[in-house]
C-alpha positions as CSV (number, residue, x, y, z in Angstrom):
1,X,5.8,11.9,-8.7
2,X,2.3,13.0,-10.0
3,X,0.8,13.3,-13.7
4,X,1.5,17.3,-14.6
5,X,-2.2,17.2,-16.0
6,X,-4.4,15.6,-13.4
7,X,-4.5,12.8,-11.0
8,X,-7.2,10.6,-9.2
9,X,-8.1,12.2,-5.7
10,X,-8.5,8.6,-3.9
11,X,-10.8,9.3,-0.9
12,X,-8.0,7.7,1.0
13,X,-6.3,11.0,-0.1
14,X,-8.9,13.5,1.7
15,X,-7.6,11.8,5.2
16,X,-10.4,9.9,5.1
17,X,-10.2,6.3,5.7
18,X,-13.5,3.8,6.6
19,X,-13.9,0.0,8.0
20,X,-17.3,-0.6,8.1
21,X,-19.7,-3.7,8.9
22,X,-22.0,-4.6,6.9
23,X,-25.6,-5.1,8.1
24,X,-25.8,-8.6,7.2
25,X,-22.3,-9.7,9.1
26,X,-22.2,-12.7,11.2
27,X,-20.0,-12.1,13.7
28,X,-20.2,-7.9,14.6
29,X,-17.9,-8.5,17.2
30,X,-15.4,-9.8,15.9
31,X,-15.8,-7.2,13.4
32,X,-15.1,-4.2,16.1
33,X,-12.4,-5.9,18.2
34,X,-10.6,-5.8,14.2
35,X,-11.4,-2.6,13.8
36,X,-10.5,-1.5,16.9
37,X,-7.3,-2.8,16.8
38,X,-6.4,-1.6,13.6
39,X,-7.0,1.7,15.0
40,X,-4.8,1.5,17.4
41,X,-1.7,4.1,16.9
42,X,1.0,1.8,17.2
43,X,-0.7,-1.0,15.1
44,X,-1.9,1.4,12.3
45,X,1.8,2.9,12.5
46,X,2.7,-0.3,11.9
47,X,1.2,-0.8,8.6
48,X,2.4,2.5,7.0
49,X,5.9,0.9,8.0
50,X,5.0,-2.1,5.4
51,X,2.6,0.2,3.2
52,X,3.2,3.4,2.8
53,X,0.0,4.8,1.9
54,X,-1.5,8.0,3.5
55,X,-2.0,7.0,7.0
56,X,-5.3,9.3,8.4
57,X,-4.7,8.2,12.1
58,X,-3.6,11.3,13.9
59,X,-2.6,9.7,16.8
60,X,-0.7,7.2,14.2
61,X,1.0,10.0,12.4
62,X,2.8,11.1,16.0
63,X,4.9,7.6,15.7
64,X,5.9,8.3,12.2
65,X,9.5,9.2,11.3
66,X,9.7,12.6,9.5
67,X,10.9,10.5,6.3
68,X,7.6,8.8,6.4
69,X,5.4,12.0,6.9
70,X,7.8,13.5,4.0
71,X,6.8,10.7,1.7
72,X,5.3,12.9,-1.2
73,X,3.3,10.0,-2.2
74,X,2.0,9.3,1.0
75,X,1.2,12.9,2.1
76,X,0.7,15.2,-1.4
77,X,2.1,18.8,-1.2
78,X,-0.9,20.9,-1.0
79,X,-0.3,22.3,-4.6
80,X,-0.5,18.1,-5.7
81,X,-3.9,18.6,-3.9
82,X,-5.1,21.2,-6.3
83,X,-4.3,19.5,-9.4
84,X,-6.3,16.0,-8.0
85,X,-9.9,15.4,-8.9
86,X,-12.7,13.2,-8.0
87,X,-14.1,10.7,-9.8
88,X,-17.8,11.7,-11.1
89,X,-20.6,9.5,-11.9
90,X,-18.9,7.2,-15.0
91,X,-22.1,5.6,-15.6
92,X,-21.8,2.3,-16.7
93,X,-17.9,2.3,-16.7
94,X,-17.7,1.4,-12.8
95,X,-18.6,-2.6,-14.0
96,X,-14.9,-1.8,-16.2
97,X,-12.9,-0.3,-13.2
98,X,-14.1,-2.7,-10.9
99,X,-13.1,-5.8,-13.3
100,X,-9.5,-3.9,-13.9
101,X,-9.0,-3.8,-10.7
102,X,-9.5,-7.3,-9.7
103,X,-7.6,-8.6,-12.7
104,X,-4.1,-5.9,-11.5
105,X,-5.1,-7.7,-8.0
106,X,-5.0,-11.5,-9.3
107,X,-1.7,-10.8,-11.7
């Protein structure tokens, strides 16, 4: 499932997961009624139904099937945890991820 050397520790993979608005939004409260909702257990439950990525709602991960919460690529084996690694500073190579990234997300 995983590279046998190393793979990317996605901050997403820590059980970390952030919405956040930023200080120049227009409408803040629209902002928190989406976040809010989103964080609901049965709505956030919802979207690891349709993407199965690791799903750091607690309250979420009660509604989950045991397949779901088996999901080695959704939930790592702790040993898949050792091997991971964070990105360090890459300097000027962020501009380069950043444009990779959009063009994978415009293909």
């Amino acid at each position: 499932m995983f590279p046998s050397d190393c793979t990317h520790l996605f901050i997403d993979s820590l059980f970390i997961d952030s919405l956040a608005i930023p200080k120049t939004a227009k409408n803040v409260e629209n902002a928190e009624a989406f976040m809010n909702f989103i964080l609901r257990p049965e709505i956030s439950k919802q979207i690891s139904d349709e993407f199965p990525y690791l799903n750091p709602n607690l309250a979420a991960r009660e509604l989950m099937s045991k397949k779901q919460l088996e999901n080695p690529a959704s939930f790592p084996a702790e040993e898949e945890f050792k091997k991971m690694s964070l990105f360090k500073d890459i300097g000027t190579k962020g501009s380069d991820v950043e444009e990779l990234i959009t063009t994978l997300k415009a293909q």
